[in-house]
PyMOL CGO cylinders between C-alpha atoms (Angstrom):
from pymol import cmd
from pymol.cgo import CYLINDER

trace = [
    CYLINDER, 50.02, 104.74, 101.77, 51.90, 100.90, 101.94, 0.3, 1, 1, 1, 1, 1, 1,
    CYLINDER, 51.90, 100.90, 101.94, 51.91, 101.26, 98.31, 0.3, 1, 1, 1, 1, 1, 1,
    CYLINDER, 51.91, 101.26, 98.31, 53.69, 104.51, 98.22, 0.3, 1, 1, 1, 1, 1, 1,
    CYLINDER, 53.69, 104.51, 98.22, 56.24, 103.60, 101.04, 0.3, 1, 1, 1, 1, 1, 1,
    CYLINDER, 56.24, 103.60, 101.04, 57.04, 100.20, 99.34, 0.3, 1, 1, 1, 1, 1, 1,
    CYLINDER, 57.04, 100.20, 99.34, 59.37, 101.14, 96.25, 0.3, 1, 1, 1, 1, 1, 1,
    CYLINDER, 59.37, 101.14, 96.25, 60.87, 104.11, 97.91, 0.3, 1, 1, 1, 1, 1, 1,
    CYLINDER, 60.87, 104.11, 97.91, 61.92, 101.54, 100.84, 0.3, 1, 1, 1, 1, 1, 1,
    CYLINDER, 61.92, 101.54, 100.84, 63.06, 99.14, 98.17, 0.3, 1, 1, 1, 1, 1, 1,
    CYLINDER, 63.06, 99.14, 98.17, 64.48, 101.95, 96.57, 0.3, 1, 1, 1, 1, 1, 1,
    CYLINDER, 64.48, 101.95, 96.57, 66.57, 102.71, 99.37, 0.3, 1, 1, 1, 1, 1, 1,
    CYLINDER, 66.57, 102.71, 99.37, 67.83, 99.42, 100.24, 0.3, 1, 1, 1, 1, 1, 1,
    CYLINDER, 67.83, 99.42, 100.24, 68.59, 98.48, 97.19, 0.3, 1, 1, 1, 1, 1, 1,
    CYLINDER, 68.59, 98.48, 97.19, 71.23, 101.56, 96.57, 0.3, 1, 1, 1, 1, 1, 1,
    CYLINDER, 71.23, 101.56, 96.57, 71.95, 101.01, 100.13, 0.3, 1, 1, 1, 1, 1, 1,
    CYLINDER, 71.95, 101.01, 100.13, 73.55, 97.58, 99.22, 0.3, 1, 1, 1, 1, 1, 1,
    CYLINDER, 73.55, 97.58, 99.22, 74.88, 98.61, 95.73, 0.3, 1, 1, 1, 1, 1, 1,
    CYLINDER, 74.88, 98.61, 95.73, 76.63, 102.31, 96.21, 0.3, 1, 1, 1, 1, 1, 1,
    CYLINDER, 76.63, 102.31, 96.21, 77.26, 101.46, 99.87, 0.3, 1, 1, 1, 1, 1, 1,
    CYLINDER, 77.26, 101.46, 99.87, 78.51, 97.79, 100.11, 0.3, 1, 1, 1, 1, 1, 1,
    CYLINDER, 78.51, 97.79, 100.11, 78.84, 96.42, 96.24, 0.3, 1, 1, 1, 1, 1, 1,
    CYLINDER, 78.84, 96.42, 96.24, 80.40, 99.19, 94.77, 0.3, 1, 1, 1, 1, 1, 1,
    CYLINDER, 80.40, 99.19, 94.77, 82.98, 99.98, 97.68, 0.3, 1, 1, 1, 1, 1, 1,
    CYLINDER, 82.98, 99.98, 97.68, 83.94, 96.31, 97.87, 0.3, 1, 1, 1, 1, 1, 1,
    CYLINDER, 83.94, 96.31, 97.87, 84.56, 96.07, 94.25, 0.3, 1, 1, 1, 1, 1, 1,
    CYLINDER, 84.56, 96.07, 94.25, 86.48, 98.79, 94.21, 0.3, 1, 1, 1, 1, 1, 1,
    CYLINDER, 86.48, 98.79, 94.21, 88.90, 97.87, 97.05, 0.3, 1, 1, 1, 1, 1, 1,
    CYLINDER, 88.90, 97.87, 97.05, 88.96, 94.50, 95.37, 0.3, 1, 1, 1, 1, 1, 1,
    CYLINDER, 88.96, 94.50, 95.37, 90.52, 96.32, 92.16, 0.3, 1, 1, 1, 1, 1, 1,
    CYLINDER, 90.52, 96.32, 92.16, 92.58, 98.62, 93.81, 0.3, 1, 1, 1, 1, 1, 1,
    CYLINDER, 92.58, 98.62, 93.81, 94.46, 95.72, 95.19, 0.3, 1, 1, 1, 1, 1, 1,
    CYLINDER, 94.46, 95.72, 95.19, 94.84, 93.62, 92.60, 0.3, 1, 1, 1, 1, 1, 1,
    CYLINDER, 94.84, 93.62, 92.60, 95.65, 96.57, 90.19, 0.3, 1, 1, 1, 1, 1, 1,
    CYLINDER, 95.65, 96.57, 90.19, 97.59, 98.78, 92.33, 0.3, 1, 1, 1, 1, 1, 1,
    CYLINDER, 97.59, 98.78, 92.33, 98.08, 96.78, 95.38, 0.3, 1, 1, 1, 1, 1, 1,
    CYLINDER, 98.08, 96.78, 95.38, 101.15, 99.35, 96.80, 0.3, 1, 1, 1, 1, 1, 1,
    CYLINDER, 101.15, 99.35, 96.80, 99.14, 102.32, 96.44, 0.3, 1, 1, 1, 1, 1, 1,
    CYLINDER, 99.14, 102.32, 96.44, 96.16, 100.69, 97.97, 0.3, 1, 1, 1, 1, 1, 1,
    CYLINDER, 96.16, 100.69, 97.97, 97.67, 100.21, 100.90, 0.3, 1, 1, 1, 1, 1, 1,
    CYLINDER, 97.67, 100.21, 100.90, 99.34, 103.89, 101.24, 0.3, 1, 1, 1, 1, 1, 1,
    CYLINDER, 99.34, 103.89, 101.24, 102.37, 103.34, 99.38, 0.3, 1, 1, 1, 1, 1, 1,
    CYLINDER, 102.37, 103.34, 99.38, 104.44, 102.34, 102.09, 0.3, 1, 1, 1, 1, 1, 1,
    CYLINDER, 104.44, 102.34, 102.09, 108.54, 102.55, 101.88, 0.3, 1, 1, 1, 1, 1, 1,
    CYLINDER, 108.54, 102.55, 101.88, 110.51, 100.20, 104.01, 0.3, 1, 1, 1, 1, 1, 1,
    CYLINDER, 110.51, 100.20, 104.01, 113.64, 100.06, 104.89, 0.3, 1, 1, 1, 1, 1, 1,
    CYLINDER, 113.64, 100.06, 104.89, 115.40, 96.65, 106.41, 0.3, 1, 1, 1, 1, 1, 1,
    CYLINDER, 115.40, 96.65, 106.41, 111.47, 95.22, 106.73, 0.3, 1, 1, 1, 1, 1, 1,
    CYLINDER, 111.47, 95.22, 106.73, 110.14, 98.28, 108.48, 0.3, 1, 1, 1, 1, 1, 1,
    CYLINDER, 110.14, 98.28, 108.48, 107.86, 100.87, 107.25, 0.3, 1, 1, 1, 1, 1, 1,
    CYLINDER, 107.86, 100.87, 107.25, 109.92, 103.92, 108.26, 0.3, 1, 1, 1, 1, 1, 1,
    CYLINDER, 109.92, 103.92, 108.26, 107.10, 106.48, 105.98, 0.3, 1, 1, 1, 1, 1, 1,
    CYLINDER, 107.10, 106.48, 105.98, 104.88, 106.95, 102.47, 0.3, 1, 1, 1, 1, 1, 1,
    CYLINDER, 104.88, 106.95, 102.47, 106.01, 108.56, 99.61, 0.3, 1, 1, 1, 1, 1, 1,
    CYLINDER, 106.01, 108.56, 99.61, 102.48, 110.05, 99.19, 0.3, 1, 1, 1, 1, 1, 1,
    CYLINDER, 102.48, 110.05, 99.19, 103.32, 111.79, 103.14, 0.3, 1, 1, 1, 1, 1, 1,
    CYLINDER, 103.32, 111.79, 103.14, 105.23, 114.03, 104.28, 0.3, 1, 1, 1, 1, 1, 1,
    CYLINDER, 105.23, 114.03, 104.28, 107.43, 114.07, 107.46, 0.3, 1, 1, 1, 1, 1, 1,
    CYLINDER, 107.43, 114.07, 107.46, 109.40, 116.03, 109.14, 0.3, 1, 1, 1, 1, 1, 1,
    CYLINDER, 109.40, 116.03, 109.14, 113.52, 115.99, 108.98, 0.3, 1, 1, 1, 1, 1, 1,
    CYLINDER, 113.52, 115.99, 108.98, 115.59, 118.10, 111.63, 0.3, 1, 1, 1, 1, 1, 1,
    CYLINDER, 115.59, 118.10, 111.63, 119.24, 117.00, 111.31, 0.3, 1, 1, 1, 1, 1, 1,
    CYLINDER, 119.24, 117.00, 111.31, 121.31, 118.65, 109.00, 0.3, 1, 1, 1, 1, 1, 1,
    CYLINDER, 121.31, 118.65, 109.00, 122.67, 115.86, 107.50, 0.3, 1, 1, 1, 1, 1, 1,
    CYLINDER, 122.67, 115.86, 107.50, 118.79, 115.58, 105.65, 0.3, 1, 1, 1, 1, 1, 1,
    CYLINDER, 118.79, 115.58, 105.65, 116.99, 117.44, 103.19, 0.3, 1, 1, 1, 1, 1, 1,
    CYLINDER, 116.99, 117.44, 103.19, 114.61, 119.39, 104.97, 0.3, 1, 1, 1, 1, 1, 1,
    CYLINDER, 114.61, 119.39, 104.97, 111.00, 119.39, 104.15, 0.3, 1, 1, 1, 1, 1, 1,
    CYLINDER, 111.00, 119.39, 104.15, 109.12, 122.52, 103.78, 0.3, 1, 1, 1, 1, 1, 1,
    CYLINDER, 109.12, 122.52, 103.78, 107.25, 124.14, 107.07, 0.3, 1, 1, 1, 1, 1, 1,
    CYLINDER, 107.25, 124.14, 107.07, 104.13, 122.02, 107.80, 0.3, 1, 1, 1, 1, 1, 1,
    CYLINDER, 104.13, 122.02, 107.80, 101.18, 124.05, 109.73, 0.3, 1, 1, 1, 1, 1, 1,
    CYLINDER, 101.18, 124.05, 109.73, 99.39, 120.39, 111.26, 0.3, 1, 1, 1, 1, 1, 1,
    CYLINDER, 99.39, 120.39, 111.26, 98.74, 120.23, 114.55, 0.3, 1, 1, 1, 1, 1, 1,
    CYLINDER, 98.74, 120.23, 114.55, 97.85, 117.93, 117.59, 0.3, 1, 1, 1, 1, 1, 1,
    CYLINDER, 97.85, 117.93, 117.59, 95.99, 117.46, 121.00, 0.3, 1, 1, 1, 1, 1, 1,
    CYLINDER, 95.99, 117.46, 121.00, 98.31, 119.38, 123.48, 0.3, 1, 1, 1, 1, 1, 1,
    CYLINDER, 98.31, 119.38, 123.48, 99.18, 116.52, 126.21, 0.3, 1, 1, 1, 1, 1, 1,
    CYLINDER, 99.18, 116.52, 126.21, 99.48, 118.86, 129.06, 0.3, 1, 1, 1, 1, 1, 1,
    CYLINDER, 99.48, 118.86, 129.06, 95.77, 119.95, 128.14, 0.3, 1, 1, 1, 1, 1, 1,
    CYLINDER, 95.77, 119.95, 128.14, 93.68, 117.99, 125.50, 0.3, 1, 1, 1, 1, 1, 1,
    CYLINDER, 93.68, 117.99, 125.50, 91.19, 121.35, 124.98, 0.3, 1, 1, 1, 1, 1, 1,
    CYLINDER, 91.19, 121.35, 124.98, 94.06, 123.12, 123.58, 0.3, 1, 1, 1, 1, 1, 1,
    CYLINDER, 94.06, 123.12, 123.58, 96.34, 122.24, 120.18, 0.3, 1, 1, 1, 1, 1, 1,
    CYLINDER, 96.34, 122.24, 120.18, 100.07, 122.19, 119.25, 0.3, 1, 1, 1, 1, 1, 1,
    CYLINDER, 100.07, 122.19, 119.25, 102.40, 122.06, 116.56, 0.3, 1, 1, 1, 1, 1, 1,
    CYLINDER, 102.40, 122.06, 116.56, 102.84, 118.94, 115.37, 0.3, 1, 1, 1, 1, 1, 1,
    CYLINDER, 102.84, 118.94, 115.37, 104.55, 119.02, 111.99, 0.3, 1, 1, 1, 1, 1, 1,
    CYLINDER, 104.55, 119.02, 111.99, 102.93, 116.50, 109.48, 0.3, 1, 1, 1, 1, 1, 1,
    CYLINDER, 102.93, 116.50, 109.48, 100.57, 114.61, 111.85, 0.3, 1, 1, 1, 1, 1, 1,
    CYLINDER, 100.57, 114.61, 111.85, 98.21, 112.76, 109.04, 0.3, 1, 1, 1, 1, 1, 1,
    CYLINDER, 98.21, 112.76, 109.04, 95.59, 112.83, 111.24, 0.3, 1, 1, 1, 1, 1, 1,
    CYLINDER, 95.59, 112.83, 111.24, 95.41, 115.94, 111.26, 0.3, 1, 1, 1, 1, 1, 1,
    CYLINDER, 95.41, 115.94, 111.26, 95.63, 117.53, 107.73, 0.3, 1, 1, 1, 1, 1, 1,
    CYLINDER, 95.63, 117.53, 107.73, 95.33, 121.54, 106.62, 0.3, 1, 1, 1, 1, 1, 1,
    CYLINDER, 95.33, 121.54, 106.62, 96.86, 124.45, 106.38, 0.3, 1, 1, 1, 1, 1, 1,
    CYLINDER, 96.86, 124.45, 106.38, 97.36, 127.20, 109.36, 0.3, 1, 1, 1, 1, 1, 1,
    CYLINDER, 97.36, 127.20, 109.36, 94.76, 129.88, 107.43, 0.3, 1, 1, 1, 1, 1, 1,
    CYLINDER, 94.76, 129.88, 107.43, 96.97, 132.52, 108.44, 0.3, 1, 1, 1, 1, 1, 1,
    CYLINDER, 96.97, 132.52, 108.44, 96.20, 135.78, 105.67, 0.3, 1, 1, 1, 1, 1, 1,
    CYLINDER, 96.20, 135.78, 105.67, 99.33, 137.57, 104.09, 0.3, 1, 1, 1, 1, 1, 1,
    CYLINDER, 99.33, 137.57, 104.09, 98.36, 140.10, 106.68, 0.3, 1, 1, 1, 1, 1, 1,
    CYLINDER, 98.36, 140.10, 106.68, 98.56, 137.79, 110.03, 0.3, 1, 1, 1, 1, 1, 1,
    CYLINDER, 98.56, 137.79, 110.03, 101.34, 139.21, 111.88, 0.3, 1, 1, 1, 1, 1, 1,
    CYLINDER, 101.34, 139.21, 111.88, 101.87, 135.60, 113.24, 0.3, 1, 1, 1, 1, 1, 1,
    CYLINDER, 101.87, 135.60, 113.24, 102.28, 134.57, 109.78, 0.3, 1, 1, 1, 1, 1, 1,
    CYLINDER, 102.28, 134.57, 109.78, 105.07, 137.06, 108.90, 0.3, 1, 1, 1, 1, 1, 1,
    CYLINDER, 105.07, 137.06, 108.90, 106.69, 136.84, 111.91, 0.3, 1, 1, 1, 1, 1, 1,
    CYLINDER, 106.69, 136.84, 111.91, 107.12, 132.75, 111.14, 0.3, 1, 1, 1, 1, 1, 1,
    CYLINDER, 107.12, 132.75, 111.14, 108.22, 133.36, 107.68, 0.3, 1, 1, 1, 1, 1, 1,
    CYLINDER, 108.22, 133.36, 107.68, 110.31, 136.07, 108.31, 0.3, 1, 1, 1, 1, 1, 1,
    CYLINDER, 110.31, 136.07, 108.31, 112.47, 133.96, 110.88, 0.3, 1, 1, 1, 1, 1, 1,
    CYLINDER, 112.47, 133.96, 110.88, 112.37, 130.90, 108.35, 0.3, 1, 1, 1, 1, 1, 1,
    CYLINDER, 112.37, 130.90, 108.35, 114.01, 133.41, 105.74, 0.3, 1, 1, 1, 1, 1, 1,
    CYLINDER, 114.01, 133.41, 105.74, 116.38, 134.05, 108.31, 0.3, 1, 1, 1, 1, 1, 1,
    CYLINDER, 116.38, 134.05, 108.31, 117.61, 130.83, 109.19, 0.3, 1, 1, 1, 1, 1, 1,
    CYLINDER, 117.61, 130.83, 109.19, 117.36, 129.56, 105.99, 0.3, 1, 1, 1, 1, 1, 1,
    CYLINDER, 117.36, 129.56, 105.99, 119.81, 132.28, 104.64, 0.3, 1, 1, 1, 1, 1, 1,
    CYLINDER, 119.81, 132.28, 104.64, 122.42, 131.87, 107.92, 0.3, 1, 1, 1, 1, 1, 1,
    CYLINDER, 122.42, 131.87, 107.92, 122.65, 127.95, 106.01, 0.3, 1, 1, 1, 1, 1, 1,
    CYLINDER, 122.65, 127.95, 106.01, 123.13, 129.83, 102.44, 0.3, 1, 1, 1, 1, 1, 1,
    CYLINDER, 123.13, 129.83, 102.44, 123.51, 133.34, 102.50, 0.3, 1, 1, 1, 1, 1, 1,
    CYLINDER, 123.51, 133.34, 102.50, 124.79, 132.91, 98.51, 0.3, 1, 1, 1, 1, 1, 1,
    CYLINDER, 124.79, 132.91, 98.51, 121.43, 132.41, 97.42, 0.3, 1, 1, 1, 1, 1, 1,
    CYLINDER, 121.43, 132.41, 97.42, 118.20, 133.59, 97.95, 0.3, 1, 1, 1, 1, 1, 1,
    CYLINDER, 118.20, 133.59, 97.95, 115.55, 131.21, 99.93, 0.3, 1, 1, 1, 1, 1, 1,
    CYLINDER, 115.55, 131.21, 99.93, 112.77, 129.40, 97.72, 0.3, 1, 1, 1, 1, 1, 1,
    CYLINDER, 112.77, 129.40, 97.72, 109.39, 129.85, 98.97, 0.3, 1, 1, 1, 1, 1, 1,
    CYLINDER, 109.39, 129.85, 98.97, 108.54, 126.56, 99.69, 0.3, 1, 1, 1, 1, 1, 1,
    CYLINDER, 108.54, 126.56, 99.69, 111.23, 126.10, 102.03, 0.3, 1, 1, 1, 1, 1, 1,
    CYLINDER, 111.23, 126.10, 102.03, 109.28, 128.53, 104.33, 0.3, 1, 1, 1, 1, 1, 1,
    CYLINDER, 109.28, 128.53, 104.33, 105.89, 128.57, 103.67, 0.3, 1, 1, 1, 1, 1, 1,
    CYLINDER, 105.89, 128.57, 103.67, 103.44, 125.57, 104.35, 0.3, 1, 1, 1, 1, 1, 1,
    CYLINDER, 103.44, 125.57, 104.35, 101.28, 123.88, 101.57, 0.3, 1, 1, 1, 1, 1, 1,
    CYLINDER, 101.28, 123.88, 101.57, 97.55, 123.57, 102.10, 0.3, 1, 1, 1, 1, 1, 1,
    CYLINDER, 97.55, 123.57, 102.10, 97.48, 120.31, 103.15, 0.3, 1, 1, 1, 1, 1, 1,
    CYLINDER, 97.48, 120.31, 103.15, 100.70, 120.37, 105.24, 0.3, 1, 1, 1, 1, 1, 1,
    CYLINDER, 100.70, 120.37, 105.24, 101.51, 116.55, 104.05, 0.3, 1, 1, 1, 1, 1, 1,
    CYLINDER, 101.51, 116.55, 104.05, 103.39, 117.51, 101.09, 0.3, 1, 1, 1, 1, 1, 1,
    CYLINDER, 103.39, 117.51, 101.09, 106.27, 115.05, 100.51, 0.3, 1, 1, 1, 1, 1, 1,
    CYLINDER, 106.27, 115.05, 100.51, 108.28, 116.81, 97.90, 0.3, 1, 1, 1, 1, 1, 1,
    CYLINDER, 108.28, 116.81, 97.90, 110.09, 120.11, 97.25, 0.3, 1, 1, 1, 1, 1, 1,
    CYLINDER, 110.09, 120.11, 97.25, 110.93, 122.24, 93.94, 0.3, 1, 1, 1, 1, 1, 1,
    CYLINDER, 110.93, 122.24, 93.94, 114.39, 121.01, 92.53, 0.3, 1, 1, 1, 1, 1, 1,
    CYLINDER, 114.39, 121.01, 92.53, 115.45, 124.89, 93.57, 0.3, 1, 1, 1, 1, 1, 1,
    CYLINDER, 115.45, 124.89, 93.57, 114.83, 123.89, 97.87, 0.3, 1, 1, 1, 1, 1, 1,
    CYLINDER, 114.83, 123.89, 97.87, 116.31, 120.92, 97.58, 0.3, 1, 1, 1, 1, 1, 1,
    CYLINDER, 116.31, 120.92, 97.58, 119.84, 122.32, 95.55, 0.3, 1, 1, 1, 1, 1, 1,
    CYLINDER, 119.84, 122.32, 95.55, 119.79, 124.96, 98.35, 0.3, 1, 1, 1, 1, 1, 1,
    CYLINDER, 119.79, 124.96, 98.35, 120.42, 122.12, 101.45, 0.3, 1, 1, 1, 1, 1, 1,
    CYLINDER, 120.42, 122.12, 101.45, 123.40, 120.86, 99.30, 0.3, 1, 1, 1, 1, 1, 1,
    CYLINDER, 123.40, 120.86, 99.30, 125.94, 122.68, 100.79, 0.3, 1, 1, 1, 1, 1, 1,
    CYLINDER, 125.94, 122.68, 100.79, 124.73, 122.06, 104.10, 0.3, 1, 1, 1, 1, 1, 1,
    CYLINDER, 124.73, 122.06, 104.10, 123.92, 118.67, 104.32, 0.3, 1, 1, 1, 1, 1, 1,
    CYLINDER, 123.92, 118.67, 104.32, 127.44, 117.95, 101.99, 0.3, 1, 1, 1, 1, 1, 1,
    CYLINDER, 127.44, 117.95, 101.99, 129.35, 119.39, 104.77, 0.3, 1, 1, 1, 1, 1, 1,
    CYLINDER, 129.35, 119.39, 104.77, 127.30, 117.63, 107.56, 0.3, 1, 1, 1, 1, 1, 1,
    CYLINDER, 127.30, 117.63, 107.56, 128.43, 114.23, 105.90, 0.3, 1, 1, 1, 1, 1, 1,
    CYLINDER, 128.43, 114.23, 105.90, 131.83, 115.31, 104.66, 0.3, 1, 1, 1, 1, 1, 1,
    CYLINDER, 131.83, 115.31, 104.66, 130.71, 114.78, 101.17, 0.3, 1, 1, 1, 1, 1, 1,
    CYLINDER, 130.71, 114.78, 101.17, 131.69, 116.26, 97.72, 0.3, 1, 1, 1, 1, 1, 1,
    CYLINDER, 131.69, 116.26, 97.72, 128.91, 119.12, 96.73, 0.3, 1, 1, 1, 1, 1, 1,
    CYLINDER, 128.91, 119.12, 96.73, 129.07, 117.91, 93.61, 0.3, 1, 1, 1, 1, 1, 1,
    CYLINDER, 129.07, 117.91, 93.61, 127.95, 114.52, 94.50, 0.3, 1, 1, 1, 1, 1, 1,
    CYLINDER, 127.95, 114.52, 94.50, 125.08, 115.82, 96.57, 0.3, 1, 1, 1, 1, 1, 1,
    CYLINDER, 125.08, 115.82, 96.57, 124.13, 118.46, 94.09, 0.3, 1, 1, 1, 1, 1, 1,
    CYLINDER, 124.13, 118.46, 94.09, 124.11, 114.98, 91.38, 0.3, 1, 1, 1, 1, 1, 1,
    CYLINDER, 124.11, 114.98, 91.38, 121.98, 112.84, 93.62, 0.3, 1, 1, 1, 1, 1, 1,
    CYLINDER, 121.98, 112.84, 93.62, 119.48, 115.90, 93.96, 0.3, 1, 1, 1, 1, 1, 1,
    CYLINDER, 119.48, 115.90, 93.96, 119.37, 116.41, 89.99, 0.3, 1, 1, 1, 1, 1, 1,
    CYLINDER, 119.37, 116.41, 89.99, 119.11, 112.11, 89.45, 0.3, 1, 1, 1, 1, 1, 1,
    CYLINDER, 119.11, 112.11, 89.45, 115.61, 112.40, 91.70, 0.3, 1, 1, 1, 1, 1, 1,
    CYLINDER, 115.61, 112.40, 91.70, 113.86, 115.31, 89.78, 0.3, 1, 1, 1, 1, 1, 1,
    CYLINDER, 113.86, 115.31, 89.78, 110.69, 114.00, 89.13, 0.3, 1, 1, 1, 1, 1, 1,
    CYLINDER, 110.69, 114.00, 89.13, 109.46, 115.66, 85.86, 0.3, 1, 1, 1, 1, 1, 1,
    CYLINDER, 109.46, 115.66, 85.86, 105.90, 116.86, 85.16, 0.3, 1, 1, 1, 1, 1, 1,
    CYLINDER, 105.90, 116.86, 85.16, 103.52, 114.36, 85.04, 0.3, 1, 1, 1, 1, 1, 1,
    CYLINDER, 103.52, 114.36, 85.04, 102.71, 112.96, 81.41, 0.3, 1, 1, 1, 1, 1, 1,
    CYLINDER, 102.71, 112.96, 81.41, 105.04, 116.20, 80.92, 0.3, 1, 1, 1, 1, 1, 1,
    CYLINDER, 105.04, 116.20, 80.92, 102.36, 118.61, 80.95, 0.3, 1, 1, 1, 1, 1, 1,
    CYLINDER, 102.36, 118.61, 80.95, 100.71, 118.52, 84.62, 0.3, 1, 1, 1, 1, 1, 1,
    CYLINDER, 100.71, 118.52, 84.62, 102.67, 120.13, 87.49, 0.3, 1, 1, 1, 1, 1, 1,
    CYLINDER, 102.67, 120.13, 87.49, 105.59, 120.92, 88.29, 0.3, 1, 1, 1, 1, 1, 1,
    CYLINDER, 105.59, 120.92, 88.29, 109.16, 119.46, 88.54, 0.3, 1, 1, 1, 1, 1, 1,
    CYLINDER, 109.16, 119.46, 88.54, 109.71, 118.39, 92.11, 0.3, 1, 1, 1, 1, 1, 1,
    CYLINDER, 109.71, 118.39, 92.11, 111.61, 115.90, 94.63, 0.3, 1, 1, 1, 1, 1, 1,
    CYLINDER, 111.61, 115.90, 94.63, 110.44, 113.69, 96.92, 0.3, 1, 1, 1, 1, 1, 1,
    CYLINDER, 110.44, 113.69, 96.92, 112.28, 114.15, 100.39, 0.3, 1, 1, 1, 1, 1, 1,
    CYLINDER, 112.28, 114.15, 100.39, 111.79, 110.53, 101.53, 0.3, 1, 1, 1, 1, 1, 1,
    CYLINDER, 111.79, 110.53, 101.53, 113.21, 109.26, 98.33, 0.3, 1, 1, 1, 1, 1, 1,
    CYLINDER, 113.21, 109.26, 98.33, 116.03, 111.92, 98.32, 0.3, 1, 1, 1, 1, 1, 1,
    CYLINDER, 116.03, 111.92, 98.32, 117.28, 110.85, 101.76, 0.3, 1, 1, 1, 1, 1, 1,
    CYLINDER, 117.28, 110.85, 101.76, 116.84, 107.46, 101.63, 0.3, 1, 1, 1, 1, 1, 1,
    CYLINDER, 116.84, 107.46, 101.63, 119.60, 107.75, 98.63, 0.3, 1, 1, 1, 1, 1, 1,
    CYLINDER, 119.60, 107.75, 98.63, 121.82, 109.99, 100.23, 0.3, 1, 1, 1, 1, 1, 1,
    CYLINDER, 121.82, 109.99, 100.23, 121.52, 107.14, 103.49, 0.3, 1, 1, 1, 1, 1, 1,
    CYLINDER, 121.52, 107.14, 103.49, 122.72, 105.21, 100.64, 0.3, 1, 1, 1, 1, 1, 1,
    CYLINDER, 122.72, 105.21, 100.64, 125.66, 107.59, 99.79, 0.3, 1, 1, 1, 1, 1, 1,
    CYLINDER, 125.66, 107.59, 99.79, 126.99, 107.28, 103.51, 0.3, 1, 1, 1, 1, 1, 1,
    CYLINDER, 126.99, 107.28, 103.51, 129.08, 109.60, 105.07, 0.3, 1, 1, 1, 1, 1, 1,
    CYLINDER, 129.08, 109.60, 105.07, 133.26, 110.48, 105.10, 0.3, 1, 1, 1, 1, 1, 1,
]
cmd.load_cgo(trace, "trace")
């Protein structure tokens, strides 16, 4: 029986140490020498403090921001831990709310979005992924189309031209990737940070 047991234990601790301890150690040891930033969550600072990731979402409520798009993450309630809340773009937490097109939660969420999305613009009409949530509920960009329909407001909030706005959105269009995978988007972290940058009137 010993001589059964013996190469299958041998077996095991050998890809025990190589696919569990070799492999994952070489591979952080590349990722940091090769792409030490994204290694380590590409982090954005801002006077030598990490203030996000441009790989994360977060959540902007001021109207003198781009807004991100609804996030459906949610968190430990702290007035009772066996029940959740809202907690818009909590990493720790990652996933969509599962609602079906026929959850009358769901349409009752999106159809007050659309609502106070259009009292902001009521020229245009309101991209979908300014009120619906993606499936992770990190997402840290928006189409170019959500992000040119906060000019107005945020160019009034900071007593700015539109048409500056409206150019700083266009100058952070990220195209497709390798210009055939995805689609054209912005990142709101990046966007804001350069419209910090812009100031305000």
């Amino acid at each position: 029986m010993l001589n059964h047991l013996r190469p299958a234990l041998v077996l095991l601790g050998a890809f025990t140490l190589l696919t569990g301890v070799a492999y994952p150690f070489a591979m952080t040891g590349v990722a940091q020498v090769v792409f030490p930033a994204q290694a380590n969550g590409s982090l954005v600072e801002k006077d030598g403090k990490v203030i996000g990731s441009s790989i994360m979402g977060q959540s902007f409520t001021s109207d003198r921001y781009f807004q991100s798009r609804p996030s459906a993450t949610v968190g430990p309630d702290p007035a009772d831990a066996s029940k959740t809340v809202s907690v818009p773009y909590n990493a720790a937490n990652s996933g969509g709310s599962n609602y079906g097109p026929t959850s009358k939660a769901l349409i009752e969420r999106v159809t007050a979005d659309v609502e106070a999305r259009k009292s902001q613009n009521p020229t245009q009409a309101v991209p979908m992924d300014l009120v619906t949530t993606s499936a992770s509920g990190l997402d840290p960009h928006l189409s170019p189309e959500a992000a040119l329909f906060q000019v107005e407001r945020v160019a009034k909030a900071r007593n700015l031209p539109i048409e500056q706005v409206k150019a700083l959105v266009e100058q952070t269009v990220e195209q497709r990737t390798l210009g055939l995978l995805g689609e054209p988007r912005v990142n709101l972290l990046a966007l804001n940070l350069a419209l910090d940058k812009l100031g305000a009137r």
